[in-house]
KETOR-920199 format. One line per field, with one value per residue (C-alpha): x, y, z; residue in one letter. Coordinates in steps of 0.05 Angstrom, whole numbers, plus 5000, padded with zeros to 4 digits. Layout:
<rs>
X: X ... .
Y: Y ... .
Z: Z ... .
residuo: a ... .
</rs>
This chain:
<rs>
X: 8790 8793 8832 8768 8717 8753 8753 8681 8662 8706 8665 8600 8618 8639 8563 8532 8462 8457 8448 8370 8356 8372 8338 8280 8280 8290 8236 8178 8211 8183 8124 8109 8123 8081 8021 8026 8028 7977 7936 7944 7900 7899 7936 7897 7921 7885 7891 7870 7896 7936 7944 7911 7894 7934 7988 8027 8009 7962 7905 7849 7803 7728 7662 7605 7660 7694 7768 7780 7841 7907 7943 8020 8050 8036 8075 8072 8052 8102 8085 8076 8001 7971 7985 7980 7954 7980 7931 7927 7859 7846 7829 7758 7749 7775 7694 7682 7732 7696 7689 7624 7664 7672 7718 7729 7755 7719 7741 7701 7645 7605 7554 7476 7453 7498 7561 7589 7655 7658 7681 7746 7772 7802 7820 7846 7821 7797 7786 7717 7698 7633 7628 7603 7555 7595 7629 7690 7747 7782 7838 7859 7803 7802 7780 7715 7720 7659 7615 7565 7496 7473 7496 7493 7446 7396 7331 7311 7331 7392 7391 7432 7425 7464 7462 7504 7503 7580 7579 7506 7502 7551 7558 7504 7456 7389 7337 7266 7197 7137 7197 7208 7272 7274 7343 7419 7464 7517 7564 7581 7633 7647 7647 7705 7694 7614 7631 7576 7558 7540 7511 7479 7421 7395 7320 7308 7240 7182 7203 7222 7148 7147 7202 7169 7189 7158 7191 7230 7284 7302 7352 7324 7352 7318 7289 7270 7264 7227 7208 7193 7130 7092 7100 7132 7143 7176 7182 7217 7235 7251 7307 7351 7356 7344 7430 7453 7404 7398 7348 7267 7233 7156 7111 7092 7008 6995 7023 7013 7045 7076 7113 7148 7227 7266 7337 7396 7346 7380 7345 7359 7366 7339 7356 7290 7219 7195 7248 7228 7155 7175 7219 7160 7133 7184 7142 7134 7129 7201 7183 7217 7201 7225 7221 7229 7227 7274 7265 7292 7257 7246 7290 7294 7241 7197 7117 7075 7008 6944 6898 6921 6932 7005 7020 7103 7163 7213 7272 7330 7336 7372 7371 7428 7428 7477 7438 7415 7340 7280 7283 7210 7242 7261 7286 7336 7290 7322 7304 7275 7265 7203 7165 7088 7078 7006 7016 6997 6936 6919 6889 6940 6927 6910 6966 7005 7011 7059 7031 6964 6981 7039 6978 6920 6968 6979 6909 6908 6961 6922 6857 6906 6941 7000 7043 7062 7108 7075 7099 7083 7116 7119 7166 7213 7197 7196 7170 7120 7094 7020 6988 6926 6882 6896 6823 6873 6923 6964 6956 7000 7064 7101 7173 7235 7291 7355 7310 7245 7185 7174 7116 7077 7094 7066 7089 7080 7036 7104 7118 7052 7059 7121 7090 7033 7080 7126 7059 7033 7099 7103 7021 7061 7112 7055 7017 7032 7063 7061 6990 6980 7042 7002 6935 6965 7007 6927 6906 6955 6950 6868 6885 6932 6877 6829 6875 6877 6808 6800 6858 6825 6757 6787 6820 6745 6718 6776 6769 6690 6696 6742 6698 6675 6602 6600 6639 6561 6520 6530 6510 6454 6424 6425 6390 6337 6325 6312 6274 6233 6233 6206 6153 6130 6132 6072 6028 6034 5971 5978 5991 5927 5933 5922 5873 5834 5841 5810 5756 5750 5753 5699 5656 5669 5644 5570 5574 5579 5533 5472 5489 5480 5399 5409 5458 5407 5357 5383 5405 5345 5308 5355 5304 5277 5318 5274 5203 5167 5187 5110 5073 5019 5005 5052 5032 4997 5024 4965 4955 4932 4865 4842 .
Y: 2952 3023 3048 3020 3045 3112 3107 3097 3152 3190 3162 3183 3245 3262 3257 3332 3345 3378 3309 3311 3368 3320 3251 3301 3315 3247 3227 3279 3269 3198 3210 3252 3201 3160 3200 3222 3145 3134 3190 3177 3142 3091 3093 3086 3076 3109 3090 3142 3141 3210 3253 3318 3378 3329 3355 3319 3351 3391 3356 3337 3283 3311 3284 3329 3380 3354 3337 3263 3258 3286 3261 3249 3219 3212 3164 3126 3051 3000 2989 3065 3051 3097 3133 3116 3165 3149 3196 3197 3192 3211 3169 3174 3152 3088 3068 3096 3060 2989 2953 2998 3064 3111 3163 3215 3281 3341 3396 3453 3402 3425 3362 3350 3381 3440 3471 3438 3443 3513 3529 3491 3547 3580 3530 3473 3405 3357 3280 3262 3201 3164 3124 3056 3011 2941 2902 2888 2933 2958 3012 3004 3038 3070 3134 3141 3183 3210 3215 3164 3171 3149 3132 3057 3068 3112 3071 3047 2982 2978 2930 2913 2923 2890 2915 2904 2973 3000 3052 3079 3104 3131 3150 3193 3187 3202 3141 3176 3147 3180 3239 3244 3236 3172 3141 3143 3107 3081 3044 3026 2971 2932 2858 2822 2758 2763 2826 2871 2928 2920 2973 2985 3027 3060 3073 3119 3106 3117 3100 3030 3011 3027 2967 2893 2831 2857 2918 2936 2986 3027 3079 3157 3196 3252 3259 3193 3203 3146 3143 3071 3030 3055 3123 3180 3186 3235 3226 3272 3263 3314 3362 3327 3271 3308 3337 3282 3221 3175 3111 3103 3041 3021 2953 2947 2954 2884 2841 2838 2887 2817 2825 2882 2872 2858 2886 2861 2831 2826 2873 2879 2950 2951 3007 3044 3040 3004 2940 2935 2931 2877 2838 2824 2779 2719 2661 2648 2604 2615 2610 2618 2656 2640 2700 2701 2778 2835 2843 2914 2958 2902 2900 2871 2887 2900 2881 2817 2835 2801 2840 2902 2873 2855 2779 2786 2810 2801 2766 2762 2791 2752 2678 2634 2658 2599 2541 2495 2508 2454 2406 2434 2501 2516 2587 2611 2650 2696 2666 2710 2685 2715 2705 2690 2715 2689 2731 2797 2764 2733 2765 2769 2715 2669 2609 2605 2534 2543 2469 2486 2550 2510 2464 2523 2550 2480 2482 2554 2537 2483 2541 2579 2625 2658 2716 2769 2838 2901 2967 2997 3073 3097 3156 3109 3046 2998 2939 2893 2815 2809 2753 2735 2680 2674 2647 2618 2594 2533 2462 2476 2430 2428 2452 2458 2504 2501 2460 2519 2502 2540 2593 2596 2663 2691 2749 2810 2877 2907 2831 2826 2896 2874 2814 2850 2893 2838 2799 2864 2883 2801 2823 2880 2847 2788 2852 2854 2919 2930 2923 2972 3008 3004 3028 3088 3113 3110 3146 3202 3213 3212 3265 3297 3312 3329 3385 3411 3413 3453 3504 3519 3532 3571 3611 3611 3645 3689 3719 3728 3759 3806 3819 3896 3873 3835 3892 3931 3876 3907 3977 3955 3915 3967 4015 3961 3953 4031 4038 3976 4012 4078 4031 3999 4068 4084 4030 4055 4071 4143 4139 4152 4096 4058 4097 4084 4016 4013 4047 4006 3943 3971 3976 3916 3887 3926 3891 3824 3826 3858 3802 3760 3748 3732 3678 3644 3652 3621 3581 3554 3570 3566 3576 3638 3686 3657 3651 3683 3664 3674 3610 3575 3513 3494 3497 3440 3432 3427 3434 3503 3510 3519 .
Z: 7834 7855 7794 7746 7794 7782 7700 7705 7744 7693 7630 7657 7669 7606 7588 7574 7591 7527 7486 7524 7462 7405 7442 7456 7383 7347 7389 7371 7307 7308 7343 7279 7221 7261 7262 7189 7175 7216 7196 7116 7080 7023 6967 6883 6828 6767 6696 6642 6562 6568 6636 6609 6658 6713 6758 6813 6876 6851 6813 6877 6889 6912 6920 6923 6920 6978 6980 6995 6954 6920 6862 6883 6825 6744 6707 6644 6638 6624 6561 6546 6527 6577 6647 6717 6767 6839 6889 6963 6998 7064 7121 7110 7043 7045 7061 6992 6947 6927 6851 6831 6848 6790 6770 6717 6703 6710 6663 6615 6564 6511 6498 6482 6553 6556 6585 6640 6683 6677 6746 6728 6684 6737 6787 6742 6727 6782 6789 6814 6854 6864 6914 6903 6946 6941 6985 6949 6961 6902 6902 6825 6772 6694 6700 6653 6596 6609 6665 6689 6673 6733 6802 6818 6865 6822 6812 6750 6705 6665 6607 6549 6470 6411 6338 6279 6261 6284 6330 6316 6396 6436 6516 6534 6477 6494 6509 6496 6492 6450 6443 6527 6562 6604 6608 6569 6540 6596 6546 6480 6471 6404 6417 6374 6382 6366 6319 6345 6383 6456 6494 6563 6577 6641 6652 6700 6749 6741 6668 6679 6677 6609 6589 6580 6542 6485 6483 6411 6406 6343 6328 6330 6271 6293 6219 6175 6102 6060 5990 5977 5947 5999 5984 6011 6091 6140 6212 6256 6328 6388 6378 6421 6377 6319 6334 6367 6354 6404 6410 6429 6440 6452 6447 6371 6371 6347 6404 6482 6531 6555 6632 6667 6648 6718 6688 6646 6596 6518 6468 6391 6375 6299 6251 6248 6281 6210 6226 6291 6272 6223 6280 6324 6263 6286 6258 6183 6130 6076 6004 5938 5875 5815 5772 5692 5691 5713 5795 5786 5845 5877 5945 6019 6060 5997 6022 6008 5997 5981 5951 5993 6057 6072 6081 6085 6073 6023 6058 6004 5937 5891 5944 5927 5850 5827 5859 5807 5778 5781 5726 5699 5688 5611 5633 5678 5742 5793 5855 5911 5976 6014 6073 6088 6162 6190 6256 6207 6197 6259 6336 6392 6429 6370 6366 6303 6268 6212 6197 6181 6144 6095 6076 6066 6016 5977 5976 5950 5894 5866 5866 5826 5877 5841 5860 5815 5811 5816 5814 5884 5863 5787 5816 5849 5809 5867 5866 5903 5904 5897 5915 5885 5841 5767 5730 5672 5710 5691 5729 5797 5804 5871 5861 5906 5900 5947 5994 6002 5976 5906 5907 5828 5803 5732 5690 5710 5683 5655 5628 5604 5569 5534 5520 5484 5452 5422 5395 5364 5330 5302 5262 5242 5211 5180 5142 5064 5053 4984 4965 5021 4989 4922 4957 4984 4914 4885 4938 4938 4864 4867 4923 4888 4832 4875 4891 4827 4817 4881 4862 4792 4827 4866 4822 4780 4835 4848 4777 4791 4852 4818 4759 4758 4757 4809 4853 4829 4860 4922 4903 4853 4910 4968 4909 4907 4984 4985 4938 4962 5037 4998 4979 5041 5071 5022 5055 5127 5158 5148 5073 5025 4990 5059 5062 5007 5003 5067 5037 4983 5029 5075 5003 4990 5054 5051 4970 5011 5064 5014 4969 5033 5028 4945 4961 5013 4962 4903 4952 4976 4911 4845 4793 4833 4782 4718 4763 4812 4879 4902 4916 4876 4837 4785 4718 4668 4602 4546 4473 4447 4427 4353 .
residuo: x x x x x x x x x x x x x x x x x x x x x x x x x x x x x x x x x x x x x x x x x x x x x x x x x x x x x x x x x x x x x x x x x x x x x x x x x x x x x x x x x x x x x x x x x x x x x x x x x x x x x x x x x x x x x x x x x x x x x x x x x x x x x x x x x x x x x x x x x x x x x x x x x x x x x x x x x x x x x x x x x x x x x x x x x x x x x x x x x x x x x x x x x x x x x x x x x x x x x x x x x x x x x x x x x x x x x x x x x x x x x x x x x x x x x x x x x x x x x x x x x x x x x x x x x x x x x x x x x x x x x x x x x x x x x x x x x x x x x x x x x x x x x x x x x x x x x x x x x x x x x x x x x x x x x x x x x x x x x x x x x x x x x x x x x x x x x x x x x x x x x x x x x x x x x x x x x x x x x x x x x x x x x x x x x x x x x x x x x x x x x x x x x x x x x x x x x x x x x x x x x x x x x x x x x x x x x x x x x x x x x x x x x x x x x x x x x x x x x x x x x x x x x x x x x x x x x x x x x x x x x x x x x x x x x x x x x x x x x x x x x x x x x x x x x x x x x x x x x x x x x x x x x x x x x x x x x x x x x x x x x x x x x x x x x x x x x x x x x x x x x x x x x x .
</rs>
């Protein structure tokens, strides 16, 4: 018992103080791991197509430029499809990291508003967060390949739009109204199984207001060019949208305001602001032409009109070409398919019965409503239907094609042209040509005579003009007209044979008036040159005496 008491003591004395150092160390060594676990914060994972401008240990994580995160670790996906980006946040963003948070890369842009990113030349590419307002934690997110438009707390409304037209908007396009500013274009995704375009829009506030159920969106060109029946149109938007297009909307003149949109309502974004006019006409009655002449220039969208005023819309041109024709049809017709649309015709408010108009226009037919192709543009050659009432028109007979109703058509001006044309050409063709023929030889041989007779007087009077006597008419008669003016000069007042003619005439005129008192006399008396012209008894005739 004494002997083991003894080993003991000799065991624990072979323990050296100097083992305190390393406990002493192992155990601030722990205390340390502990409070960088303690102290770290939660771990994301970041998905991006390729890891450009990012650098393990280097690349941050900042919001409103302050660090809440470092990237630790870039790897590629297992199926080598795109990266992963492991980061680090701190403590105090773990608050921030929920399903509506959004990240991206910040680096040097050139877009629509400008330069951006610029102060990342220097310092390197960094990975921006914005925080999110949900309640759902999330620490795995695709980093954006651009940045949001707006926060997801921003105020405004945020709806959706679907086109068919590919990928006619892209992230960041411009959402204007009347050519100002009010929203963007958040996304743009193509939807497979529908095959069409889906994008969301954000309308900033105030600008919200402006969005209703009425509301029709149209793609901005920036600059629309149309040369069509109508005639020749340009229309050219801001300058934003004039580089990088972009989309406008507003509530088409002829139909209500209709109520305020509350958000994520479905739009149809139309291809210009002419389509979307046209969309808001959503009740009609379908009809089909059956034309018997050429429907070249005429094309969807083409206008119905009625006496000027538009009616429809062409919907389809050819409409199911190899469906069989009506029984009463001895030609084969190119069927178009058109539309009458009352609401062009109609107020507002007024409620369309498609009913009511299908019967005025039976009624119509049978008044002898036909329609007709007109050309709309001689420089483009496009065509138009007219509507309108044909005074000769033949008895109406209802007709169905594919299962539309049949609309009476007649020819055409160009058709009626031809028409004319062909009937004039079949009179030509009736005319007897050779008495004509016959007619005309006579003619040209009486002319042909006529000719001569008008060369040989002319060659007559050639040869007398050339004759040396007649070349002295001319002299001969300018010798006559002086000496006829040496002549006249002798009768001018100061001549004296004016003079004494007037002499003479003056004699002459004393002559007269002394004869004067012998005219009255004899005048008066006629035998008073054989008697007496004193008075007395007239004398007796008697015998002489013896």
């Amino acid at each position: 018992m004494p002997e083991a008491q003894r080993a003991q003591r000799q065991r624990q004395s072979r323990l050296s103080p100097i083992w305190i150092v390393p406990l002493v160390a192992v155990l601030i060594g722990l205390w340390l791991v502990y409070d960088n676990y303690s102290r770290r914060g939660p771990e994301v994972i970041l998905e991006m197509p390729t890891a450009e401008g990012i650098e393990a240990g280097k690349t941050l994580i900042k919001t409103r430029n302050v660090q809440v995160g470092r990237v630790e670790n870039v790897q590629l996906s297992d199926d080598l499809s795109h990266t992963l980006v492991t980061a680090r946040m701190s403590t105090d963003a773990e608050r921030m990291l929920n399903e509506e948070s959004r990240f991206w890369v910040v680096k040097p842009r050139i877009g629509r508003e400008g330069i951006s990113g610029l102060n990342t030349v220097l310092s390197g590419a960094y990975i921006q967060l914005q925080p999110g307002n949900s309640d759902e934690r999330q620490t795995r997110f695709k980093i954006l390949e651009h940045p949001p438009v707006a926060p997801p707390g921003a105020q405004g409304i945020r709806i959706q739009l679907v086109s068919q037209m590919g990928s006619s908007l892209r992230v960041g396009d411009p959402v204007t109204y009347q050519g100002l500013t009010v929203g963007r274009v958040e996304d743009a995704e193509f939807d497979l199984e529908n095959r069409q375009m889906d994008h969301r829009l954000f309308i900033e506030s105030p600008y919200d207001e402006l969005v209703t159920e009425n509301t029709r969106f149209w793609t901005a060109s920036g600059i629309d060019l149309r040369l069509n029946s109508e005639g020749f149109r340009v229309n050219i938007e801001s300058i934003e949208t004039l580089l990088g297009g972009g989309v406008t909307f507003a509530v088409p003149e002829d139909i209500p305001m209709g109520n305020k949109a509350s958000g994520d309502e479905t739009y149809e974004l139309f291809a210009d602001e002419e389509s979307a006019v046209q969309g808001t006409y959503n009740r009609y009655l379908e009809y089909v032409l059956l034309i018997d002449d050429t429907v070249r220039g005429l094309s969807k969208g083409s206008p119905v009109e009625y006496r000027g005023v538009r009616v429809g819309t062409v919907a389809a041109v050819p409409w199911h070409f190899s469906a069989p024709q009506p029984d009463t049809r001895q030609r084969f017709a190119i069927p178009v398919l058109i539309r009458i649309e009352p609401q062009r015709l109609s107020s507002k408010e007024e409620r369309i019965a498609l009913d009511e108009w299908r019967q005025r226009f039976d009624r119509m037919f049978n008044y002898g409503l036909r329609a007709t192709l007109k050309a709309g543009n001689l420089l483009t050659g496009a065509l138009f239907v007219d509507l309108n009432f044909q005074k000769d028109a033949a008895d109406h007979q209802s007709e169905t094609f594919d299962g539309q109703p049949v609309f009476p058509t007649t020819s055409g001006g160009f058709a009626q042209i031809e028409q004319k044309v062909s009937n004039l050409l079949d009179k030509l063709n009736e005319l007897e040509v050779e008495p004509i023929l016959g007619k005309l030889d006579q003619n040209l041989n009486a002319s042909e005579k006529t000719l001569k007779e008008v060369r040989t007087a002319t060659e007559s009077f050639k040869s007398l003009l050339e004759d040396p006597q007649t070349r002295q008419i001319p002299t001969n008669l300018n010798a006559s007209l002086r000496e006829l003016r040496q002549t006249l000069k002798g009768l001018s007042p100061d001549s004296s044979a004016y003079q004494e003619l007037t002499k003479t005439l003056q004699s002459v005129e004393k002559l007269v008036r002394d004869l004067q008192p012998v005219a009255e006399t004899l005048r008066d008396k006629p035998n008073a040159l054989i008697f007496d012209r004193s008075g007395g008894p007239d004398p007796v005739p008697q015998a002489p005496r013896r």
